[in-house]
OpenMM code with the backbone's topology and positions (N, CA, C; nanometers):
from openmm import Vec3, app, unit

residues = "UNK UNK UNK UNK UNK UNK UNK UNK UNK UNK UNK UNK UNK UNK UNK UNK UNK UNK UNK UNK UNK UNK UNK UNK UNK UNK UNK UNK UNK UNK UNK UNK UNK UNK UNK UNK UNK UNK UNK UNK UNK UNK UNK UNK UNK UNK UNK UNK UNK UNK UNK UNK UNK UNK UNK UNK UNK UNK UNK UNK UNK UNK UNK UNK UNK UNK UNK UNK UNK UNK UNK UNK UNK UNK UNK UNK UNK UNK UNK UNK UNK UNK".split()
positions = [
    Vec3(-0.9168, 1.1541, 3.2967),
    Vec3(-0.9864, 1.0598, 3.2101),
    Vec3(-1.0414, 0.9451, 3.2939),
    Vec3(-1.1843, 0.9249, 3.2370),
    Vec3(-1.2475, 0.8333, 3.3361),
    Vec3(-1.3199, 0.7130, 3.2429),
    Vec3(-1.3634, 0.5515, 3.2995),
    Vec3(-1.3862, 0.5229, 3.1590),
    Vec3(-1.3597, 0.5087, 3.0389),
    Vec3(-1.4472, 0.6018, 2.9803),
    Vec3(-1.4535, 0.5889, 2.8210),
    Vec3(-1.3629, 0.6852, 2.7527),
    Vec3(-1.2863, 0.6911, 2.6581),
    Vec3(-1.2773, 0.7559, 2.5748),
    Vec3(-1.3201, 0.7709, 2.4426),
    Vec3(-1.4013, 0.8872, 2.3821),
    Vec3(-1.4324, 0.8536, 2.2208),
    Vec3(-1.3976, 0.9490, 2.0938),
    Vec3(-1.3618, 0.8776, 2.0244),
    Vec3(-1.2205, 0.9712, 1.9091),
    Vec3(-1.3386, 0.9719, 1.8045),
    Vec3(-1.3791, 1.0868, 1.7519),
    Vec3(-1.4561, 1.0854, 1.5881),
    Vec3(-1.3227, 1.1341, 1.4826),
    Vec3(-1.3270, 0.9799, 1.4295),
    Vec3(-1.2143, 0.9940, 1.2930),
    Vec3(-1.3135, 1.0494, 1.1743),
    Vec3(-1.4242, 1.0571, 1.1689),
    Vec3(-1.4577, 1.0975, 1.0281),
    Vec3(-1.4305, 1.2076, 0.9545),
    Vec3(-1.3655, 1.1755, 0.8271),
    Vec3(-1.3171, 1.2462, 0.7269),
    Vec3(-1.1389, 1.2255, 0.7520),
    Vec3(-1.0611, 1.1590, 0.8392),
    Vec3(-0.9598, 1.1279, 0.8761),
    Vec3(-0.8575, 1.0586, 0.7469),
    Vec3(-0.7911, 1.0246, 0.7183),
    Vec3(-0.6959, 0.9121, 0.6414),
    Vec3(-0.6612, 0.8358, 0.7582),
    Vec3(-0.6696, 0.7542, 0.7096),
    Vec3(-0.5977, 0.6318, 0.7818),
    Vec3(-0.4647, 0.6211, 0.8566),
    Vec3(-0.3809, 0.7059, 0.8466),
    Vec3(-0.2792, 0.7508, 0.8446),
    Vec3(-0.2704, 0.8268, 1.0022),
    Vec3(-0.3612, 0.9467, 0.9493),
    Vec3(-0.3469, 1.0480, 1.0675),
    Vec3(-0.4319, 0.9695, 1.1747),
    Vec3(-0.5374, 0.8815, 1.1522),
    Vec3(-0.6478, 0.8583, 1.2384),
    Vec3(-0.5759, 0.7554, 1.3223),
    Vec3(-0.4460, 0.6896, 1.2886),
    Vec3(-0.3620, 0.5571, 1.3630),
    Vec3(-0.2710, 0.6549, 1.4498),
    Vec3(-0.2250, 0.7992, 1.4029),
    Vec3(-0.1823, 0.8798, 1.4926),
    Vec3(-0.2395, 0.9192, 1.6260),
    Vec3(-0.3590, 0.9601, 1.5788),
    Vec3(-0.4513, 0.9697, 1.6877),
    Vec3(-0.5260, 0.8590, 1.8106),
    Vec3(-0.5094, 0.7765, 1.7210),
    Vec3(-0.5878, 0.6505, 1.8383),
    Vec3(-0.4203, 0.6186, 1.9096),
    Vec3(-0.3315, 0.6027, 1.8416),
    Vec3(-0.2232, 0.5643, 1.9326),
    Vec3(-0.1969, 0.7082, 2.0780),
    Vec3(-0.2111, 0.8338, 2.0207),
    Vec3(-0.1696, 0.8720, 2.0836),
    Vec3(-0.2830, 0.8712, 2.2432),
    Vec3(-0.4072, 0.8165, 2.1869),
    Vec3(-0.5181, 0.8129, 2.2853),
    Vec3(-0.5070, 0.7272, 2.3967),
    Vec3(-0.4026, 0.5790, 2.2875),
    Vec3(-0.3650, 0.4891, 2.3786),
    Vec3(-0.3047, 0.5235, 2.4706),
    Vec3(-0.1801, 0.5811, 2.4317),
    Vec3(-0.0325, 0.6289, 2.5135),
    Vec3(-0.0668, 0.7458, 2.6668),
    Vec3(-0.2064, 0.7833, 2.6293),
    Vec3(-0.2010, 0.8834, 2.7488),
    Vec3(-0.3121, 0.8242, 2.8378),
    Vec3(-0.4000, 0.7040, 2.7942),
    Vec3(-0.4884, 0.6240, 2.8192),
    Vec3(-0.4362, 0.6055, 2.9972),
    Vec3(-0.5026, 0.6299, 3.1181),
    Vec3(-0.4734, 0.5465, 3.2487),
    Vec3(-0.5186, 0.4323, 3.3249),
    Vec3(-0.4993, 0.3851, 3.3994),
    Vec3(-0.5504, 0.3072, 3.4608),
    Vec3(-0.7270, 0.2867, 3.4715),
    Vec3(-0.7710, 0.4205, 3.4524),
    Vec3(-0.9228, 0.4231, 3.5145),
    Vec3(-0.9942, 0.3920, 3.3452),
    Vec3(-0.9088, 0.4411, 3.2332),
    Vec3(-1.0034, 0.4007, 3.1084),
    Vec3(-0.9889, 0.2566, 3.0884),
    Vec3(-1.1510, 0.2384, 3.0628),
    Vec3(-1.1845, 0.0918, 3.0564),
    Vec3(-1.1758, 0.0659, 2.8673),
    Vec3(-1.2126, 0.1788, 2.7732),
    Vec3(-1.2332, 0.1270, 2.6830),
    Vec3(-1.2060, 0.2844, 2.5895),
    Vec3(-1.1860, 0.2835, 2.4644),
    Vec3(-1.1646, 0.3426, 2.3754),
    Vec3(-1.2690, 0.3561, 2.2376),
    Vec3(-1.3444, 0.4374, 2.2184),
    Vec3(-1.4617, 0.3809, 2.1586),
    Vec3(-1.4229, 0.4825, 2.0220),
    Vec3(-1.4128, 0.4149, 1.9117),
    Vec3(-1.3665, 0.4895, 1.7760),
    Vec3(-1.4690, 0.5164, 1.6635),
    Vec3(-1.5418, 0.6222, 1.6317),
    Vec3(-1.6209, 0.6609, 1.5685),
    Vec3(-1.5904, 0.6727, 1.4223),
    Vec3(-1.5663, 0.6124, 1.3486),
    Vec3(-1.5298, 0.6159, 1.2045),
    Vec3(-1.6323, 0.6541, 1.0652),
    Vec3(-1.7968, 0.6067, 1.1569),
    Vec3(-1.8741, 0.6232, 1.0613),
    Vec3(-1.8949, 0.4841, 0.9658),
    Vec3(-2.0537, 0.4892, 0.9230),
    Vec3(-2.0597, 0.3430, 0.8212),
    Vec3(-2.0324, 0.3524, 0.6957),
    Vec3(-2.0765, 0.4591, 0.6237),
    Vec3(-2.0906, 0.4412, 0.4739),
    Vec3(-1.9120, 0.4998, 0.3976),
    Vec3(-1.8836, 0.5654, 0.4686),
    Vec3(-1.7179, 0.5927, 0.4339),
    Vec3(-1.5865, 0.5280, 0.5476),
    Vec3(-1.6419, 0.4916, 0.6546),
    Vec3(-1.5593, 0.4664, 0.7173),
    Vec3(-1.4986, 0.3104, 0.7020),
    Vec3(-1.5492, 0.2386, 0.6176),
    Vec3(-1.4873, 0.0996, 0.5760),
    Vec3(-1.3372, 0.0897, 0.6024),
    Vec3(-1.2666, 0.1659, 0.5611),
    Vec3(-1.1349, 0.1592, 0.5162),
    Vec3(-1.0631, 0.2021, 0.6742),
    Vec3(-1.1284, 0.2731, 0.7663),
    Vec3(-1.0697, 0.3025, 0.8663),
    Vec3(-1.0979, 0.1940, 0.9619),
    Vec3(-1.2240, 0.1517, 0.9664),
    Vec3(-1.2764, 0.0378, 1.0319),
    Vec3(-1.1661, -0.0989, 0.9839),
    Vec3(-1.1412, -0.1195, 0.8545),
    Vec3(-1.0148, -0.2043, 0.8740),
    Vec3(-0.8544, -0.1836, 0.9043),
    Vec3(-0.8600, -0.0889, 0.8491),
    Vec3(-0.7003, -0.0305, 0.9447),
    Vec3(-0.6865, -0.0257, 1.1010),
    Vec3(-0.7828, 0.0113, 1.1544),
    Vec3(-0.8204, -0.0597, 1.2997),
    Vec3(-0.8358, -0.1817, 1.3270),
    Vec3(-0.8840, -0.2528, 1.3101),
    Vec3(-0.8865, -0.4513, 1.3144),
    Vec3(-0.7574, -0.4609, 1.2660),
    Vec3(-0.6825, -0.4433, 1.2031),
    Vec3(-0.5603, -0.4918, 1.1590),
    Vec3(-0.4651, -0.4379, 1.2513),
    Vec3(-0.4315, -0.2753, 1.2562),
    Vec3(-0.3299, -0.2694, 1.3197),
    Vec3(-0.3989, -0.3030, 1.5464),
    Vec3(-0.4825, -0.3290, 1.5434),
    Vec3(-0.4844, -0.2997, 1.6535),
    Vec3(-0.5399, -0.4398, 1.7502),
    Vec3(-0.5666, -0.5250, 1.6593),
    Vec3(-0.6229, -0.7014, 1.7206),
    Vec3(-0.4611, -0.7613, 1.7304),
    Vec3(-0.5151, -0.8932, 1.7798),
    Vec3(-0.4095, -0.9908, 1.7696),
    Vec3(-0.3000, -0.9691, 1.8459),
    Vec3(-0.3174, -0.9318, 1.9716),
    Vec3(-0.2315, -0.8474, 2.0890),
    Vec3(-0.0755, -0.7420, 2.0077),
    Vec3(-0.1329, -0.6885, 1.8791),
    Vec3(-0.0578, -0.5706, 1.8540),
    Vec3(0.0210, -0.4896, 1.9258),
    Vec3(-0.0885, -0.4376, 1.9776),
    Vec3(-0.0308, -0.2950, 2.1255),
    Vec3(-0.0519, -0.3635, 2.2415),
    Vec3(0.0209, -0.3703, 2.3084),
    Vec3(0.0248, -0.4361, 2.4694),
    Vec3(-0.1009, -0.3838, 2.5776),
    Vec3(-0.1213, -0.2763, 2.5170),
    Vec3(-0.2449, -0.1921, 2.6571),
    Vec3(-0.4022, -0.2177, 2.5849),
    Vec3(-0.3765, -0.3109, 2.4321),
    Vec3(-0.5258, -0.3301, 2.3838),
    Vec3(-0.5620, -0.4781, 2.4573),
    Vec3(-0.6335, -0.4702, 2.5118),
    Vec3(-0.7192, -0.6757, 2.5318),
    Vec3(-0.7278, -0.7101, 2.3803),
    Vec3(-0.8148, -0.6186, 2.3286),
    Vec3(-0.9228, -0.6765, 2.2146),
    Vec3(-1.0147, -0.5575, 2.1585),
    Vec3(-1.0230, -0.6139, 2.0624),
    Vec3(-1.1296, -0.5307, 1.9162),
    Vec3(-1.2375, -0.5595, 1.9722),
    Vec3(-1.3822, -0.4609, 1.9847),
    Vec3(-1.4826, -0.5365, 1.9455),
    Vec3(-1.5537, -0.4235, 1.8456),
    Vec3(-1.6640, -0.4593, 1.7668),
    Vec3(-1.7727, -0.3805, 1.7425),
    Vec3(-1.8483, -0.3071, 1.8083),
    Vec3(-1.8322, -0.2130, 1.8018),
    Vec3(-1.9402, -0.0808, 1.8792),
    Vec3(-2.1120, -0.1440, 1.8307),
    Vec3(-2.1762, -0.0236, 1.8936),
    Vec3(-2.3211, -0.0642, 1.9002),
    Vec3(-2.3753, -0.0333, 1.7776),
    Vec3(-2.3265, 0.0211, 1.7199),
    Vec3(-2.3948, 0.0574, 1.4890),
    Vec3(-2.2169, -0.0169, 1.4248),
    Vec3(-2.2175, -0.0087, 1.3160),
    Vec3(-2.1598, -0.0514, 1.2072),
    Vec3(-2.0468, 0.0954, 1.1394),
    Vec3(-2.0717, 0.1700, 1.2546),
    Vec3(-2.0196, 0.3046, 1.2314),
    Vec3(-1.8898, 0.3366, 1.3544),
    Vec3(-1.8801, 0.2310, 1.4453),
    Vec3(-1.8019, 0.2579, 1.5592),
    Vec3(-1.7476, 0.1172, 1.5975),
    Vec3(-1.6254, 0.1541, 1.6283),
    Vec3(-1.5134, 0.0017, 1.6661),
    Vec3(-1.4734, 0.0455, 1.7733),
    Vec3(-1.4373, -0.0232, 1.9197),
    Vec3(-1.4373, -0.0039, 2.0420),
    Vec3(-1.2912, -0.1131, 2.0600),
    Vec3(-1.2004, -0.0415, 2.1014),
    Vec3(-1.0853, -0.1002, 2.1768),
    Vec3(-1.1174, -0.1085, 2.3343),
    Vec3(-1.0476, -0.2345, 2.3519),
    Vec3(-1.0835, -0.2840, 2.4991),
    Vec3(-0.9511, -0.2377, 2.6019),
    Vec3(-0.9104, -0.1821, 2.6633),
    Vec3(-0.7995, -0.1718, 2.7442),
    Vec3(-0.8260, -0.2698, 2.8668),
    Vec3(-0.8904, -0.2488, 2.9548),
    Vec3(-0.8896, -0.3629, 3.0633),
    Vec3(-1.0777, -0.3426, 3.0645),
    Vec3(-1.0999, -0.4662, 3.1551),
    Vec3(-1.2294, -0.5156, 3.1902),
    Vec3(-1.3472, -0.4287, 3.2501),
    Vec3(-1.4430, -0.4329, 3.2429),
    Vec3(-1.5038, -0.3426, 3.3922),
    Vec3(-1.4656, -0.4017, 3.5230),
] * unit.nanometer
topology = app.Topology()
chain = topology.addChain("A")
for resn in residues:
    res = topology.addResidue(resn, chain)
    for name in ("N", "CA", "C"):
        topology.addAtom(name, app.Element.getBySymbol(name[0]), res)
């Protein structure tokens, strides 16, 4: 793993999709800079906040920070800097 990683949760529960990004975290190395989470805009509301919640506010130790992806359809976890 190099970089980026990117998870498409769509059609996910919230549930299984916190399974999955954690487990993305947990195997996440040194060389990934960022975690980029595809949830989708028009249904993905509900996953897009279960992400800001469980995953801001130094939650998980290996996240920096939340940001917004480049559409309204994708939320990007920060692991370390470029």
């Amino acid at each position: 793993m190099t970089g980026n990683i990117e998870i498409d949760l769509h059609g996910m529960r919230a549930e299984d999709a916190k399974k999955k990004i954690d487990q993305a975290i947990r195997a996440a190395d040194k060389s990934v800079y960022r975690i980029r989470l595809i949830h989708g805009y028009h249904r993905g509301h509900g996953l897009k906040d279960m992400i800001w919640d469980e995953y801001s506010y130094n939650r998980n130790p290996k996240v920096l920070r939340v940001e917004g992806g480049f559409n309204d359809g994708i939320t990007e976890l920060v692991l370390r800097e470029y």
